[in-house]
ChimeraX commands (.cxc) that place a marker at each C-alpha (Angstrom):
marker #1 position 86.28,89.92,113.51 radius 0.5
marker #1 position 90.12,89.94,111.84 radius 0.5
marker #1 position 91.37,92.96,110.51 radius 0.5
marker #1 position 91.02,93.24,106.76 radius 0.5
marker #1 position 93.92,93.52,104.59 radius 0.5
marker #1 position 94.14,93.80,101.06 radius 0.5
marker #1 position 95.94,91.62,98.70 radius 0.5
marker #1 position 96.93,91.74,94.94 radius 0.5
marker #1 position 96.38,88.45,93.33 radius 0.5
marker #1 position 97.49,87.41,90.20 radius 0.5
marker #1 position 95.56,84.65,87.69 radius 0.5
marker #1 position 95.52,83.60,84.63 radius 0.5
marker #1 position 93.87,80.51,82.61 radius 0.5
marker #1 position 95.87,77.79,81.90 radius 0.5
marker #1 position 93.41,76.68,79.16 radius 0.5
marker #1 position 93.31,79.89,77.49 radius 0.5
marker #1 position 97.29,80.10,77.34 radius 0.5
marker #1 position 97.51,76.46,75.47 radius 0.5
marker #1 position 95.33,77.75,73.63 radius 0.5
marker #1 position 96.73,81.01,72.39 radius 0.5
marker #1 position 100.19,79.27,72.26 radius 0.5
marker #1 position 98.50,77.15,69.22 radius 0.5
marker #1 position 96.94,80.08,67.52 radius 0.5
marker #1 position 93.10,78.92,68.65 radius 0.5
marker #1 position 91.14,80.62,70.88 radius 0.5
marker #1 position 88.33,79.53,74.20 radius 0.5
marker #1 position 84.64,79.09,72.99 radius 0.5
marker #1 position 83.65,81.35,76.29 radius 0.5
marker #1 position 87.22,83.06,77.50 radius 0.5
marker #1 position 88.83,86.25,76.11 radius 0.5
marker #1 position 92.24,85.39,74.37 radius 0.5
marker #1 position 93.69,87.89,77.17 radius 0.5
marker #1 position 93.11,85.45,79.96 radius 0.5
marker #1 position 96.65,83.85,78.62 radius 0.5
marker #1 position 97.68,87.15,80.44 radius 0.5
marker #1 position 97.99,87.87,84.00 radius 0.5
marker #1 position 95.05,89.65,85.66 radius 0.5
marker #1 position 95.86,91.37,88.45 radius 0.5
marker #1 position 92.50,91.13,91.52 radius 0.5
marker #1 position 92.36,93.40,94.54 radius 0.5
marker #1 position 90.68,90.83,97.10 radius 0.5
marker #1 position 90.32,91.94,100.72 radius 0.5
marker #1 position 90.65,89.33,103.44 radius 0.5
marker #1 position 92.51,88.12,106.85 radius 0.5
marker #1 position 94.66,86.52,105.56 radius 0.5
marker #1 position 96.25,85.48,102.54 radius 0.5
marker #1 position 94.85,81.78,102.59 radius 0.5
marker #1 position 91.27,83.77,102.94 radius 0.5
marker #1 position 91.98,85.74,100.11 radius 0.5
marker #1 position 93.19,82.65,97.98 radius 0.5
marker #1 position 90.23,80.85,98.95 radius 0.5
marker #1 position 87.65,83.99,98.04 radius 0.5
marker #1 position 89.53,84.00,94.22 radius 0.5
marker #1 position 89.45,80.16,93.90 radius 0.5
marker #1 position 85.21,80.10,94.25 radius 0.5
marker #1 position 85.49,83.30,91.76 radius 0.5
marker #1 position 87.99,81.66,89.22 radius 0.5
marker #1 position 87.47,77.82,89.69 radius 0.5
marker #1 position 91.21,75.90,89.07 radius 0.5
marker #1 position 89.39,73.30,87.30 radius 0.5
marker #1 position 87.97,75.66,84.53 radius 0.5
marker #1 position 91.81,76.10,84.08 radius 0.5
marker #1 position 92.20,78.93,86.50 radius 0.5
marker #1 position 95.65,79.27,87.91 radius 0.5
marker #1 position 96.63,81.77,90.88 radius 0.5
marker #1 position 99.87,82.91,89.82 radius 0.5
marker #1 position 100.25,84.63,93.54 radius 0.5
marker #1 position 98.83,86.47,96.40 radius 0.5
marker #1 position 100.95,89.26,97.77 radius 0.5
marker #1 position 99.65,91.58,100.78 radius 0.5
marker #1 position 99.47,94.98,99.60 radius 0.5
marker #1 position 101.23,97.62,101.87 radius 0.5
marker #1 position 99.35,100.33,103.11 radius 0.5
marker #1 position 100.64,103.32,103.17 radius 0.5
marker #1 position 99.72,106.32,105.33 radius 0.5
marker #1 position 96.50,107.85,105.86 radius 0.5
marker #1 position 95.01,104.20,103.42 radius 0.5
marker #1 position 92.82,101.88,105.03 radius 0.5
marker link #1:1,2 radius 0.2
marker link #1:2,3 radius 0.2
marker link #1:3,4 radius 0.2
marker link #1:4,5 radius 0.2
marker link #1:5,6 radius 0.2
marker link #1:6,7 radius 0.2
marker link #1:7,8 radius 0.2
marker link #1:8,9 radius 0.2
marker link #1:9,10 radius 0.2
marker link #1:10,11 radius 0.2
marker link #1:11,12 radius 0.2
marker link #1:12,13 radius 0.2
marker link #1:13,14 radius 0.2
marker link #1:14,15 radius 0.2
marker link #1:15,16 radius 0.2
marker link #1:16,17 radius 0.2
marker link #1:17,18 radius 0.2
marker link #1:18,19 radius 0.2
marker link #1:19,20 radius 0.2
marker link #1:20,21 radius 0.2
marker link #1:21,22 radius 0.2
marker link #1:22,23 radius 0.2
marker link #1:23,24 radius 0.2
marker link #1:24,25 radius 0.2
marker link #1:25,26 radius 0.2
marker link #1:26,27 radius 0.2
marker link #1:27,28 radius 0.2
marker link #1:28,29 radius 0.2
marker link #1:29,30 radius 0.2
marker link #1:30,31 radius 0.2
marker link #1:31,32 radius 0.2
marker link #1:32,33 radius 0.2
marker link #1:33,34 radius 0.2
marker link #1:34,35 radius 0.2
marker link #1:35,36 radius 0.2
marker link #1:36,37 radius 0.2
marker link #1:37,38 radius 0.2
marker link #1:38,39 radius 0.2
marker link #1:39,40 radius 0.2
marker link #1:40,41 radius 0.2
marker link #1:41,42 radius 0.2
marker link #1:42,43 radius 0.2
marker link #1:43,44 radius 0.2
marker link #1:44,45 radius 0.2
marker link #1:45,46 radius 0.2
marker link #1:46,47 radius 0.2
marker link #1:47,48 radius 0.2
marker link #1:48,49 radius 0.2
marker link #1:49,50 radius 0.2
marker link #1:50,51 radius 0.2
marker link #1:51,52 radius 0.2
marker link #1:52,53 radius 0.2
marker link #1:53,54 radius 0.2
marker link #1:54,55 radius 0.2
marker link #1:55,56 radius 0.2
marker link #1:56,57 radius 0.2
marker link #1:57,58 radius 0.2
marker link #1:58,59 radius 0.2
marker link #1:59,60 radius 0.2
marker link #1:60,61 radius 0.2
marker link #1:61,62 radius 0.2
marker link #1:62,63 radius 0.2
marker link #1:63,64 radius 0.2
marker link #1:64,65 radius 0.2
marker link #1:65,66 radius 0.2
marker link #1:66,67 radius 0.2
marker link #1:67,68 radius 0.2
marker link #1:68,69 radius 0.2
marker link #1:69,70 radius 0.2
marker link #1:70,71 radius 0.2
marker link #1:71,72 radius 0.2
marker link #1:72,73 radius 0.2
marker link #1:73,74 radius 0.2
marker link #1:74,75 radius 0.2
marker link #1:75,76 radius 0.2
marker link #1:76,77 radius 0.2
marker link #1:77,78 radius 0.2
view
């Protein structure tokens, strides 16, 4: 099995932003999904870790992954 790595990935809903931009709001979202939201995902790699978000946060229910960025250990973290 691959080491596991942890990555910071960032997502929003494009939906939700239009939205907010025209003073409405989502019948189901939280306004604050115009916002980043920052997810801690563990994975192999950072295709894994996209692909683990993307079943989570669907792109076409307007979910947009902003980024995935492998998160540094530093010593004495797993």
């Amino acid at each position: 099995m691959s080491e596991q790595k942890r990555f910071e990935v960032v997502i929003y809903n494009r939906i939700v932003r239009d939205l907010v931009e025209q003073h409405e709001s989502h019948k189901d979202l939280k306004d604050d999904w115009a916002d980043n939201h920052y997810q801690e995902i563990r994975a192999s790699t950072a295709d894994e870790a996209r692909r683990r978000v993307d079943i989570r946060y669907p792109g076409h229910k307007g979910f947009v992954v902003a980024s995935v960025t492998e998160v540094q250990a530093f010593d004495g973290e797993d």
